[in-house]
Biotite code that builds the C-alpha atoms (Angstrom):
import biotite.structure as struc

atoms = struc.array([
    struc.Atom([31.023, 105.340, -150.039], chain_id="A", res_id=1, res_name="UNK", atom_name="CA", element="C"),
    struc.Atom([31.944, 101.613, -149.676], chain_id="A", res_id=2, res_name="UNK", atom_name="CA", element="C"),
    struc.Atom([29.651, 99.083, -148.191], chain_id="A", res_id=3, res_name="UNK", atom_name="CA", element="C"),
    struc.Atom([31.533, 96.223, -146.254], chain_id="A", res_id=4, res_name="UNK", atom_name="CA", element="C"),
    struc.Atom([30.040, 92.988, -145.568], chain_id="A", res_id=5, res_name="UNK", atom_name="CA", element="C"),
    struc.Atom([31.383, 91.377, -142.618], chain_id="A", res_id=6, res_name="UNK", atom_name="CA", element="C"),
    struc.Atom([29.854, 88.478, -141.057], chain_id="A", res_id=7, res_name="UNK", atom_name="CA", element="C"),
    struc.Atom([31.255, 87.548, -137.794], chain_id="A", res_id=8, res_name="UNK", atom_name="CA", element="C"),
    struc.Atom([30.782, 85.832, -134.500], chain_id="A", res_id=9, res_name="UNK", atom_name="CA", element="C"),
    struc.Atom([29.417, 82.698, -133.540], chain_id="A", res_id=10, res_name="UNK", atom_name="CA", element="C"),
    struc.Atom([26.136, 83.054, -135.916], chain_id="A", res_id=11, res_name="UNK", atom_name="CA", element="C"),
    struc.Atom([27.937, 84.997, -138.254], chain_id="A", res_id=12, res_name="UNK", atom_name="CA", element="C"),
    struc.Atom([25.713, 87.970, -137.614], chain_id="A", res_id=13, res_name="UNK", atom_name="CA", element="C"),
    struc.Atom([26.581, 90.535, -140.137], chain_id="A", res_id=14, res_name="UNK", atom_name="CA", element="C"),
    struc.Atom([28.532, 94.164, -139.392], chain_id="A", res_id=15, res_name="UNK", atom_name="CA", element="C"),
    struc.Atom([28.865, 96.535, -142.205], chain_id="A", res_id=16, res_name="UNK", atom_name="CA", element="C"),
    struc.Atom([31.525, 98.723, -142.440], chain_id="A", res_id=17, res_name="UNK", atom_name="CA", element="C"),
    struc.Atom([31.459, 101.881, -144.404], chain_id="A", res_id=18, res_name="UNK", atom_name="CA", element="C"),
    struc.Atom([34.191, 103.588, -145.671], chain_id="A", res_id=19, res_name="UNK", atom_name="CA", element="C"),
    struc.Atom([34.731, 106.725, -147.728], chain_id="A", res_id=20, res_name="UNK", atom_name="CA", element="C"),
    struc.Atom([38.457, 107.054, -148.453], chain_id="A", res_id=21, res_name="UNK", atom_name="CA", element="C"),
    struc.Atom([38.699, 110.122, -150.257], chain_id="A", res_id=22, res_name="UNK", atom_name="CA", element="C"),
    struc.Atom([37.545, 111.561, -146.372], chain_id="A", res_id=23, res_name="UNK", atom_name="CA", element="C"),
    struc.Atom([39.624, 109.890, -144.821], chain_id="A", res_id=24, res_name="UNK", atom_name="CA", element="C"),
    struc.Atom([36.120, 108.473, -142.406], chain_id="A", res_id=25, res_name="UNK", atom_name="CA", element="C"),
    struc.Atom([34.209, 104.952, -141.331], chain_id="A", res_id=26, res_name="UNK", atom_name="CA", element="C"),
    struc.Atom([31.312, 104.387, -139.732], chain_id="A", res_id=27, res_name="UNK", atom_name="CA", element="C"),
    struc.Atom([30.591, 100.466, -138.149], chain_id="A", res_id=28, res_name="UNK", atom_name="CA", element="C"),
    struc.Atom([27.071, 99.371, -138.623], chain_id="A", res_id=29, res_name="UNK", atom_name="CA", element="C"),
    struc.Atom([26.559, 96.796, -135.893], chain_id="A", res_id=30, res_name="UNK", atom_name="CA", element="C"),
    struc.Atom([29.312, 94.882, -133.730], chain_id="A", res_id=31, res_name="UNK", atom_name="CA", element="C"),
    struc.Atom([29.370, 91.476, -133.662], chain_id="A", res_id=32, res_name="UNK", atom_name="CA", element="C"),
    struc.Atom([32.535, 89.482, -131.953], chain_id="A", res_id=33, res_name="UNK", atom_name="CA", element="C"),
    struc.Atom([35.430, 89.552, -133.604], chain_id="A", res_id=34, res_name="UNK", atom_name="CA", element="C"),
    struc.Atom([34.732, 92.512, -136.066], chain_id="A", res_id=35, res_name="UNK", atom_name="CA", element="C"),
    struc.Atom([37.926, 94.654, -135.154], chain_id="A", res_id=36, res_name="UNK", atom_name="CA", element="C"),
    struc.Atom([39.644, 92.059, -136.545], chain_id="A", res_id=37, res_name="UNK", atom_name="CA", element="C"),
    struc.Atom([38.418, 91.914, -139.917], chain_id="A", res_id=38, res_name="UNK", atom_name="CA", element="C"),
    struc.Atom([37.850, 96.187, -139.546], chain_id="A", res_id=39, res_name="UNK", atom_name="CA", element="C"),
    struc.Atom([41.796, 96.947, -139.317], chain_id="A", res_id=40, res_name="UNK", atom_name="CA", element="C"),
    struc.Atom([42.613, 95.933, -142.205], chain_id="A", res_id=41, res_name="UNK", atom_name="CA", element="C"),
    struc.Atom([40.036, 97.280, -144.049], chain_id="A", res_id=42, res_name="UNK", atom_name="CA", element="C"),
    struc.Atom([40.474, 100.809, -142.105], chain_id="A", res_id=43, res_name="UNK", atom_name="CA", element="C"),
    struc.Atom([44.214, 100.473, -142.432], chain_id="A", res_id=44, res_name="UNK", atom_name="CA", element="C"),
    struc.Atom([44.429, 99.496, -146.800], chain_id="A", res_id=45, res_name="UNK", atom_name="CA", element="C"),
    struc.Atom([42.163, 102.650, -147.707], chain_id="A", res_id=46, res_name="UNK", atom_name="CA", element="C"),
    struc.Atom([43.411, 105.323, -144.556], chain_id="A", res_id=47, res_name="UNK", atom_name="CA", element="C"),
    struc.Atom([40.218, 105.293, -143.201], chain_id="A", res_id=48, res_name="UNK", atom_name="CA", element="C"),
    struc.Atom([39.549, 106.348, -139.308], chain_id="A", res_id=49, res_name="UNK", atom_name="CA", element="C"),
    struc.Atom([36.496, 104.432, -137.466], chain_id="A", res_id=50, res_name="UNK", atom_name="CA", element="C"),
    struc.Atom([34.626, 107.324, -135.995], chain_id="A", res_id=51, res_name="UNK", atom_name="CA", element="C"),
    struc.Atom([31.395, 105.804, -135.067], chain_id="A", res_id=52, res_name="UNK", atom_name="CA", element="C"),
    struc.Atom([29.862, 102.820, -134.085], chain_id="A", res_id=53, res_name="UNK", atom_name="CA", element="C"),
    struc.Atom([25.995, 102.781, -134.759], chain_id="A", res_id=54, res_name="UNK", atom_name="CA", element="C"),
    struc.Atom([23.954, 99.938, -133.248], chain_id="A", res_id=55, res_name="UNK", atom_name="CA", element="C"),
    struc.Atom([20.565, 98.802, -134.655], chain_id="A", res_id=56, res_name="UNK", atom_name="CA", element="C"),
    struc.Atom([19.826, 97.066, -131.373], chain_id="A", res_id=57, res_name="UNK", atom_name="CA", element="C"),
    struc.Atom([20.909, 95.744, -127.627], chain_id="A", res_id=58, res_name="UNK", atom_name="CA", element="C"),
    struc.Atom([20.943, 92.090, -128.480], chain_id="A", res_id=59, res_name="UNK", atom_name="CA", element="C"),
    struc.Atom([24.135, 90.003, -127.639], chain_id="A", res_id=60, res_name="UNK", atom_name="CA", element="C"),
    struc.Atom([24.867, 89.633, -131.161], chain_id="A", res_id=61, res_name="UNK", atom_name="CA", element="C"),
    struc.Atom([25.226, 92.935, -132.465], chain_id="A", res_id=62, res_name="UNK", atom_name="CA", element="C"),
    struc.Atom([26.952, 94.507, -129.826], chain_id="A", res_id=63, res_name="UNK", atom_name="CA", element="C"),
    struc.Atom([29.455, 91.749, -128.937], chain_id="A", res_id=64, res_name="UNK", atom_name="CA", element="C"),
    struc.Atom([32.553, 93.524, -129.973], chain_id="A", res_id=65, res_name="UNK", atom_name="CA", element="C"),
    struc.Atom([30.779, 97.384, -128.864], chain_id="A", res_id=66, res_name="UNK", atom_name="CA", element="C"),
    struc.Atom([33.467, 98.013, -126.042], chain_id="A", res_id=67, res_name="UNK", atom_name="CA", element="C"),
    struc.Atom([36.449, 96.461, -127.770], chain_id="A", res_id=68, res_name="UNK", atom_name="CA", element="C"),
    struc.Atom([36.154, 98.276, -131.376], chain_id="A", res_id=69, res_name="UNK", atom_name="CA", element="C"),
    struc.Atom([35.187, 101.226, -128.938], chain_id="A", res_id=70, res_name="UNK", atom_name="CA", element="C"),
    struc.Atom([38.809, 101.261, -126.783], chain_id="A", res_id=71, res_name="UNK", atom_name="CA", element="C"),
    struc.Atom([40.830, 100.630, -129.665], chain_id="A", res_id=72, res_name="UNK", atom_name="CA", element="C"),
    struc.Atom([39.082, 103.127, -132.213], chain_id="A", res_id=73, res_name="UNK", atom_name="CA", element="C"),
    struc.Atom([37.838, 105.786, -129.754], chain_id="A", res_id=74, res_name="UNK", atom_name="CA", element="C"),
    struc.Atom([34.610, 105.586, -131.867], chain_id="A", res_id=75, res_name="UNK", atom_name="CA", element="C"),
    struc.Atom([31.449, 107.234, -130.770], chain_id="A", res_id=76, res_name="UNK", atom_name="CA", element="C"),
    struc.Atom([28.818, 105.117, -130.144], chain_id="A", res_id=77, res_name="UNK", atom_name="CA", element="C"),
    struc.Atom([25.273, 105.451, -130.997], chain_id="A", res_id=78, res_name="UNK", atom_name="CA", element="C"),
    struc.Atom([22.214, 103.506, -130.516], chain_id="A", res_id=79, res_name="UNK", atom_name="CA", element="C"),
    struc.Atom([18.271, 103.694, -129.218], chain_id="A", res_id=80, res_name="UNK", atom_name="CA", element="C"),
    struc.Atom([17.687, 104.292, -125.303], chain_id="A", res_id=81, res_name="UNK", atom_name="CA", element="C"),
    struc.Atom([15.120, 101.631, -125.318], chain_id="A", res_id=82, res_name="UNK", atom_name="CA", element="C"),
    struc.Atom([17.833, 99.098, -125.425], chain_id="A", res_id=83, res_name="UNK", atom_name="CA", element="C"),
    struc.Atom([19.909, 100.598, -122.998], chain_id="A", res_id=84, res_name="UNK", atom_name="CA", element="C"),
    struc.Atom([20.054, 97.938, -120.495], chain_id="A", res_id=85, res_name="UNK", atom_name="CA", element="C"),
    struc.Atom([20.933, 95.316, -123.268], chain_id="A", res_id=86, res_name="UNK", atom_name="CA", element="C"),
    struc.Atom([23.680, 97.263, -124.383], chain_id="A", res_id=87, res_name="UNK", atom_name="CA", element="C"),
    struc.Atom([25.135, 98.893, -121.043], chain_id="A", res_id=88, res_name="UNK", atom_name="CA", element="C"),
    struc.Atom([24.443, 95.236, -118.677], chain_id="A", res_id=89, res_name="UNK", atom_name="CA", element="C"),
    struc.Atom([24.644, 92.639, -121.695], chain_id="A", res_id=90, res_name="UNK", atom_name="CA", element="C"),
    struc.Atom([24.594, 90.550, -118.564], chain_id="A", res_id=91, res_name="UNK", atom_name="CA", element="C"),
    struc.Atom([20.622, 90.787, -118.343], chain_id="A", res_id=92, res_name="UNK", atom_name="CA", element="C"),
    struc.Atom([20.359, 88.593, -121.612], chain_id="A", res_id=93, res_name="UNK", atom_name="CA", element="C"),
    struc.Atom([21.814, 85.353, -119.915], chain_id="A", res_id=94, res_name="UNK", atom_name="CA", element="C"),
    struc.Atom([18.807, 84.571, -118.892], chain_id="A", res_id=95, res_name="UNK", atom_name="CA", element="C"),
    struc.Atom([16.971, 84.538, -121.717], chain_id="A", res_id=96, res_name="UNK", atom_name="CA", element="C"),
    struc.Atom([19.717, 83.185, -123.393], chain_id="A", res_id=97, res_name="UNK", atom_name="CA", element="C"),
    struc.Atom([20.150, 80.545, -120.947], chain_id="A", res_id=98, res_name="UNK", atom_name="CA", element="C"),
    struc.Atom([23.642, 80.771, -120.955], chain_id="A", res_id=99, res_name="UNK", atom_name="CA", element="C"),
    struc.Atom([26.455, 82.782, -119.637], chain_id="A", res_id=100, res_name="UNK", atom_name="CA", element="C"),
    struc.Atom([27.610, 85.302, -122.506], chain_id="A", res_id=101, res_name="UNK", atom_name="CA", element="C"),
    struc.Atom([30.473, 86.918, -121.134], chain_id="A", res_id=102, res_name="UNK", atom_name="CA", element="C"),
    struc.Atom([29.902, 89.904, -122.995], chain_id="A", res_id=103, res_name="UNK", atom_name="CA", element="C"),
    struc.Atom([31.402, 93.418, -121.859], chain_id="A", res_id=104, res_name="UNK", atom_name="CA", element="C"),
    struc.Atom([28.714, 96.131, -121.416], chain_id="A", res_id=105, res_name="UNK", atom_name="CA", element="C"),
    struc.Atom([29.399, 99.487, -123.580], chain_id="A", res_id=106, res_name="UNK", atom_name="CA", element="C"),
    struc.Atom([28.839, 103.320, -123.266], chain_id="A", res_id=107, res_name="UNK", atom_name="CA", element="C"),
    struc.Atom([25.985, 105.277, -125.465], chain_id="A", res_id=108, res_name="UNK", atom_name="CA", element="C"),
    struc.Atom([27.448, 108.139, -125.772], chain_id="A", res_id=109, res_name="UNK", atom_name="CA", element="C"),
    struc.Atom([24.212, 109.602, -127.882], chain_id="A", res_id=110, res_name="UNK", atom_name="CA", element="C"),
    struc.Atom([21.152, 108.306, -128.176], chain_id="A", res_id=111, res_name="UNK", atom_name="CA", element="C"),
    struc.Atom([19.169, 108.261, -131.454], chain_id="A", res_id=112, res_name="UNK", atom_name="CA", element="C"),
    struc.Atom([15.457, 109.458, -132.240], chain_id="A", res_id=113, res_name="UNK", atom_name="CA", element="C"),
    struc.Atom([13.222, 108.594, -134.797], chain_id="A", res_id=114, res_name="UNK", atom_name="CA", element="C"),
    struc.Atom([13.978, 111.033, -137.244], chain_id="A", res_id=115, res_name="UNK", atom_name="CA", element="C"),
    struc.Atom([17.117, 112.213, -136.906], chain_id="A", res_id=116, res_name="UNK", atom_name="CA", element="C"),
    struc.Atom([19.240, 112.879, -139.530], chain_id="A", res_id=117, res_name="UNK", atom_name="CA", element="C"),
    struc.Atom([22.806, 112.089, -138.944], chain_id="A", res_id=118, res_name="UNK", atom_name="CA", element="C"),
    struc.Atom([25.672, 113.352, -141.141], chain_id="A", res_id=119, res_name="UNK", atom_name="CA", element="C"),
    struc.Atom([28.183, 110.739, -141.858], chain_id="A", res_id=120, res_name="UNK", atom_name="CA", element="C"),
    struc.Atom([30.772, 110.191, -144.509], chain_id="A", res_id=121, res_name="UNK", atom_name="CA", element="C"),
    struc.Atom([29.706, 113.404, -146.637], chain_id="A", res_id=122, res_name="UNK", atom_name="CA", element="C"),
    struc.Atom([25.949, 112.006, -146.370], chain_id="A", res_id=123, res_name="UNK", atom_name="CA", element="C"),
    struc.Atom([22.647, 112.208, -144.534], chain_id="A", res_id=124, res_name="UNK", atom_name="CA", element="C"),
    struc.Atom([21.405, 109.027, -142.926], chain_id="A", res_id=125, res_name="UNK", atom_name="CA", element="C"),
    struc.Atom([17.961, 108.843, -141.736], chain_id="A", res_id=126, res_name="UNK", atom_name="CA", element="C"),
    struc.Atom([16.992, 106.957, -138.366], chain_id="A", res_id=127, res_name="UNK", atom_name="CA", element="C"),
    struc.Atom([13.582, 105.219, -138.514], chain_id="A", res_id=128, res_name="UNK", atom_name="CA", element="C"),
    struc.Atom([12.715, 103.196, -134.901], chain_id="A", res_id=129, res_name="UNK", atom_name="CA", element="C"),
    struc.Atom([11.156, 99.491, -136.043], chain_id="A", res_id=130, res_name="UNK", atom_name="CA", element="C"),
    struc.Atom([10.394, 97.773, -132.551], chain_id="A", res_id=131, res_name="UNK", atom_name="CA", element="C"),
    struc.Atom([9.140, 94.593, -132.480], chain_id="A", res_id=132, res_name="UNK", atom_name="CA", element="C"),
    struc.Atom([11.945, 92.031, -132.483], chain_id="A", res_id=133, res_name="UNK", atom_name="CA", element="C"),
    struc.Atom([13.021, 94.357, -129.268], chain_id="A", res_id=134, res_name="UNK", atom_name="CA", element="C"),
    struc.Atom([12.460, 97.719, -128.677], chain_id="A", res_id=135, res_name="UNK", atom_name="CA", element="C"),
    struc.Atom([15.240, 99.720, -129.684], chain_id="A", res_id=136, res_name="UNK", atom_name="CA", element="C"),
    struc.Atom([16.087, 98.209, -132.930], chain_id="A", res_id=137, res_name="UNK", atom_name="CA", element="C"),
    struc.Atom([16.687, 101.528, -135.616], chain_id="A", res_id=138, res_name="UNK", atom_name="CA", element="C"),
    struc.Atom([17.199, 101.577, -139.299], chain_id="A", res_id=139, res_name="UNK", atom_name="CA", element="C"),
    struc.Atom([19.708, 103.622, -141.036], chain_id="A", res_id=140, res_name="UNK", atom_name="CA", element="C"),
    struc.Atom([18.448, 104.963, -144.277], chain_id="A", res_id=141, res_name="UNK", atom_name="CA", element="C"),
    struc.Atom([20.722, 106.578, -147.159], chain_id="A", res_id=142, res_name="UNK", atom_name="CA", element="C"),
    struc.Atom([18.254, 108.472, -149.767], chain_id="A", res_id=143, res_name="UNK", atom_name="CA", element="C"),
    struc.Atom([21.257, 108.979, -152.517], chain_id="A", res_id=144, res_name="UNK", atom_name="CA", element="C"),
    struc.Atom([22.776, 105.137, -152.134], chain_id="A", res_id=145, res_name="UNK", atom_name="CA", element="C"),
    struc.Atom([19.288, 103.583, -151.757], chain_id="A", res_id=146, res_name="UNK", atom_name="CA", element="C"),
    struc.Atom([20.336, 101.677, -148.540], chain_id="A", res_id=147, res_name="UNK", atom_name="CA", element="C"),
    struc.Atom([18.814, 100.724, -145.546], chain_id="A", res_id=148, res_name="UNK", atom_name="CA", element="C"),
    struc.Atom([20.668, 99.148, -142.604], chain_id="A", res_id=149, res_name="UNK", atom_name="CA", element="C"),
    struc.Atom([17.825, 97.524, -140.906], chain_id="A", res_id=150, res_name="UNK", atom_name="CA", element="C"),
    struc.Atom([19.587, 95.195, -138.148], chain_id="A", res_id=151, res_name="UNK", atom_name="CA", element="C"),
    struc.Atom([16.774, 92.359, -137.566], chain_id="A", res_id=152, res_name="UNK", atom_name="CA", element="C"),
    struc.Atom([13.318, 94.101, -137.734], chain_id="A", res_id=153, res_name="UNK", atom_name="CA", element="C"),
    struc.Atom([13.305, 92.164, -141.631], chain_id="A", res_id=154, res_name="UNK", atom_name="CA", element="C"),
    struc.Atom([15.375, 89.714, -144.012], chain_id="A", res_id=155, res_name="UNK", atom_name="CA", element="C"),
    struc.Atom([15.221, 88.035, -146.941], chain_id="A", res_id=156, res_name="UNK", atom_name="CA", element="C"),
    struc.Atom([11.729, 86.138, -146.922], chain_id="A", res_id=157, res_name="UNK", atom_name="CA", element="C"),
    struc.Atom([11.746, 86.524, -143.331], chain_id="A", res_id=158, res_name="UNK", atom_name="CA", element="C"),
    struc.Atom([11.445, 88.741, -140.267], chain_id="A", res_id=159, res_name="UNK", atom_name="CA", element="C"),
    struc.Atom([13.339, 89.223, -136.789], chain_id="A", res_id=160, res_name="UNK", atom_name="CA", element="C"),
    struc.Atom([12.042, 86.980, -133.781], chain_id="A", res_id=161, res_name="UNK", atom_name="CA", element="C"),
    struc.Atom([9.157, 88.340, -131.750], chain_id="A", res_id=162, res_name="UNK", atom_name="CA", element="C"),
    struc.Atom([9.395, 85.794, -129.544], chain_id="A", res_id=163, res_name="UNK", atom_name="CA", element="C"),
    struc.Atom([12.442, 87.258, -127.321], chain_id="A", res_id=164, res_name="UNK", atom_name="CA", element="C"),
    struc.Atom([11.327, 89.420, -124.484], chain_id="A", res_id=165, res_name="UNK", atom_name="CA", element="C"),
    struc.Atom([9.581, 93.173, -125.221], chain_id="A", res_id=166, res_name="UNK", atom_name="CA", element="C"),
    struc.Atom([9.101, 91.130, -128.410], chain_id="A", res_id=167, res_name="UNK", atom_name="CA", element="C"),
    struc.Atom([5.647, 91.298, -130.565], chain_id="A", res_id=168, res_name="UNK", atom_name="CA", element="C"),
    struc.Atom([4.686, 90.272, -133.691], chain_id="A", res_id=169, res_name="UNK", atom_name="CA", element="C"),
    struc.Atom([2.108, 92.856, -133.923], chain_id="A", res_id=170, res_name="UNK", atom_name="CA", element="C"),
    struc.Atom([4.344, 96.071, -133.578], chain_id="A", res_id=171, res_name="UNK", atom_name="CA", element="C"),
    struc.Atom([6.899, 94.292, -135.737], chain_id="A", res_id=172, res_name="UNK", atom_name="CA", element="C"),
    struc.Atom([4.393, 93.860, -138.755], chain_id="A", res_id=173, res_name="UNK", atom_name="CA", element="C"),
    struc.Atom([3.475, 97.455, -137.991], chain_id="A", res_id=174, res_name="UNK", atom_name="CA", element="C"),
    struc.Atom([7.103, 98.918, -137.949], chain_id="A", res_id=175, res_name="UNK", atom_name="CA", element="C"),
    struc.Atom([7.881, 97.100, -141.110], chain_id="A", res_id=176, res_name="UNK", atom_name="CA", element="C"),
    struc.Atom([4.815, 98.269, -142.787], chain_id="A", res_id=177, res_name="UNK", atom_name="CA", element="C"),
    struc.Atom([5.199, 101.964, -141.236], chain_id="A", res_id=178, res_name="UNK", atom_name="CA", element="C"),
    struc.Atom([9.263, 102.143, -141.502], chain_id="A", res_id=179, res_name="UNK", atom_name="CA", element="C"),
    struc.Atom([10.587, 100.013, -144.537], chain_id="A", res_id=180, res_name="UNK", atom_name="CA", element="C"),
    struc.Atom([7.679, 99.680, -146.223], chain_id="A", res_id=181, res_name="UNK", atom_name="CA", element="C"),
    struc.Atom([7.178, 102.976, -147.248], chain_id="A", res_id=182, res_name="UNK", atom_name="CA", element="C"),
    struc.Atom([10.964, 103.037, -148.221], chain_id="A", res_id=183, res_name="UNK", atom_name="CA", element="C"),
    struc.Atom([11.458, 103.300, -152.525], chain_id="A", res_id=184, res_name="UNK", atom_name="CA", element="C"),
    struc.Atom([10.829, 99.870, -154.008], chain_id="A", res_id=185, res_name="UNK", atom_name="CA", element="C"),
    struc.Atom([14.525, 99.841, -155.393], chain_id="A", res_id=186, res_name="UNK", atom_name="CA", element="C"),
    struc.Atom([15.938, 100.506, -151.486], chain_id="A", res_id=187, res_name="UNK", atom_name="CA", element="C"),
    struc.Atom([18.168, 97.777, -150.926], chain_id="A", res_id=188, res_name="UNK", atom_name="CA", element="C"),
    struc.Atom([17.935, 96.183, -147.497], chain_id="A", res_id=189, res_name="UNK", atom_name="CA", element="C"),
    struc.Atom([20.654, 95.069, -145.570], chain_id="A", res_id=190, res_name="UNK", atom_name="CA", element="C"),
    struc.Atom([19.788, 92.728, -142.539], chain_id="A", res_id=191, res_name="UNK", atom_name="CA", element="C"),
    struc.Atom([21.882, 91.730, -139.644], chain_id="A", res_id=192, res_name="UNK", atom_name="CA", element="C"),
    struc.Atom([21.538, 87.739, -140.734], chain_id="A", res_id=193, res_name="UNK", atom_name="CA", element="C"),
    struc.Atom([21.415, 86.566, -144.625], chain_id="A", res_id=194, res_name="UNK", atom_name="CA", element="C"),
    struc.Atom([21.450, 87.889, -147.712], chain_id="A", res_id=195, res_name="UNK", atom_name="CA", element="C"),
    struc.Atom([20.501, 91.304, -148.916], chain_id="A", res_id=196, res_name="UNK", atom_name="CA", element="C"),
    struc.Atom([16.930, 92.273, -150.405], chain_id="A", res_id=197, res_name="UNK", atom_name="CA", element="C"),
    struc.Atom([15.055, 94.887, -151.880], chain_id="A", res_id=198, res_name="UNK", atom_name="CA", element="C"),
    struc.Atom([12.064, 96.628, -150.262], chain_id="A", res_id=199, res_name="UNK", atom_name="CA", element="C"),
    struc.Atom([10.106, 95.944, -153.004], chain_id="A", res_id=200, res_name="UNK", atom_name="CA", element="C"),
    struc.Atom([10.976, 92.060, -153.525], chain_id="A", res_id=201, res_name="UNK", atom_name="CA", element="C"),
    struc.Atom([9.815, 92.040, -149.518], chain_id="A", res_id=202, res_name="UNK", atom_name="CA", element="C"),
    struc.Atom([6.667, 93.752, -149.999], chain_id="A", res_id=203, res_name="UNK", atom_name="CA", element="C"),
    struc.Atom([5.797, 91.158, -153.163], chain_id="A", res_id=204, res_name="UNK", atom_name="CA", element="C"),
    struc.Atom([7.275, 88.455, -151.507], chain_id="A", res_id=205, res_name="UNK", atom_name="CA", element="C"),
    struc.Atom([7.722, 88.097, -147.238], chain_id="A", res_id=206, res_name="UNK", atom_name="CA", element="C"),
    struc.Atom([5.017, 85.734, -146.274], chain_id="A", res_id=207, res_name="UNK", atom_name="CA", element="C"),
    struc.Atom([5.089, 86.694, -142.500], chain_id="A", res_id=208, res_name="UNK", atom_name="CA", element="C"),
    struc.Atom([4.631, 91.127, -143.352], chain_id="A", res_id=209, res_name="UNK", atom_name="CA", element="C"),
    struc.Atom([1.662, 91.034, -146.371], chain_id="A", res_id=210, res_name="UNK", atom_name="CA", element="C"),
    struc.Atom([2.486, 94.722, -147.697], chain_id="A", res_id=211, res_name="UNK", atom_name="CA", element="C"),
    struc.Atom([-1.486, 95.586, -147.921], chain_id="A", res_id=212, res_name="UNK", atom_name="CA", element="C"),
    struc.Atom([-2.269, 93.780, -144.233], chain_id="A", res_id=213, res_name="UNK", atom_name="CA", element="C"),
    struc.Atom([-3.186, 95.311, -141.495], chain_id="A", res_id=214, res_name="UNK", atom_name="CA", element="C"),
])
């Protein structure tokens, strides 16, 4: 399995494409605008067919591109059913936003649950909920690759805002604590903004989630 880095969109929030050639399969981690473009090519050079789209959360960012990469690729889409009315009527975030997004809404077509394990590219990934920044935002967990697709619940010294509507700092510290956290120290985390981290480096290091704090 290849991991594709792909920051896009107009605060380069990242996407992350994976890839295993040798089945012929991709999965999209997150859709910011203008990822199809930088996906073809990708998809095309190693005969790779996009056949899901999993979202971490319903904010503007993420899901820009959801109904584009969607009617070209087909691709089933995935993602929590407490963001449902971010992703479905993107249309509700204006105000917040305090601008007019112009962002297509996009059809779930299965919604995810804490738990579940879904099989993907020859793998198992897990799906852990970690509300806070908003209430649907999921991790994707890959035991064997040591991977963790955690959209913006945490990054690199830092955490997601809590200051967004449905947002809390309190249930964010806990979901990081509960959810990633308890990950293996040597998980890498990939965030929807920034650079990559470990699990471990945050639990030493993030100065907003203490690892011991409660």
């Amino acid at each position: 399995m290849k991991i594709h880095v792909l920051p896009s969109g107009p605060i380069q929030t990242v996407g992350y494409l994976l890839t295993d050639a040798s089945l012929g399969e991709a999965v999209l981690v997150d859709a910011p605008g203008g990822i199809l473009a930088k996906i073809q090519p990708v998809l095309a050079k190693e005969n790779c067919r996009l056949t899901e789209l999993w979202l971490t959360h319903g904010h503007w960012d993420h899901m820009q591109d959801a109904a584009e990469v969607k009617r070209v690729t087909g691709a089933l889409v995935r993602a929590h059913a407490a963001d449902r009315e971010l992703i479905e009527h993107p249309e509700a975030q204006e105000k917040f936003m305090g601008a007019r997004l112009g962002i297509a809404g996009v059809k779930v077509d299965a919604w995810l649950a804490p738990g579940e394990k879904l099989p993907a590219l020859g793998r198992e990934f897990e799906v852990r909920h970690v509300p806070g920044h908003c209430p649907g935002n999921v991790l994707f967990y890959q035991a064997a690759a040591k991977v963790a697709l955690v959209g913006d619940a945490l990054f690199h010294r830092g955490v997601g805002r809590w200051d967004l509507p449905d947002g809390s700092y309190e249930l964010l510290a806990r979901s990081i604590r509960e959810q990633i956290y308890t990950l293996p120290d040597d998980t890498v985390v990939l965030p929807g903004h920034g650079p990559r981290t470990t699990v471990g480096d945050e639990k030493a290091e993030n100065p907003y989630v203490a690892a011991g704090a409660r």
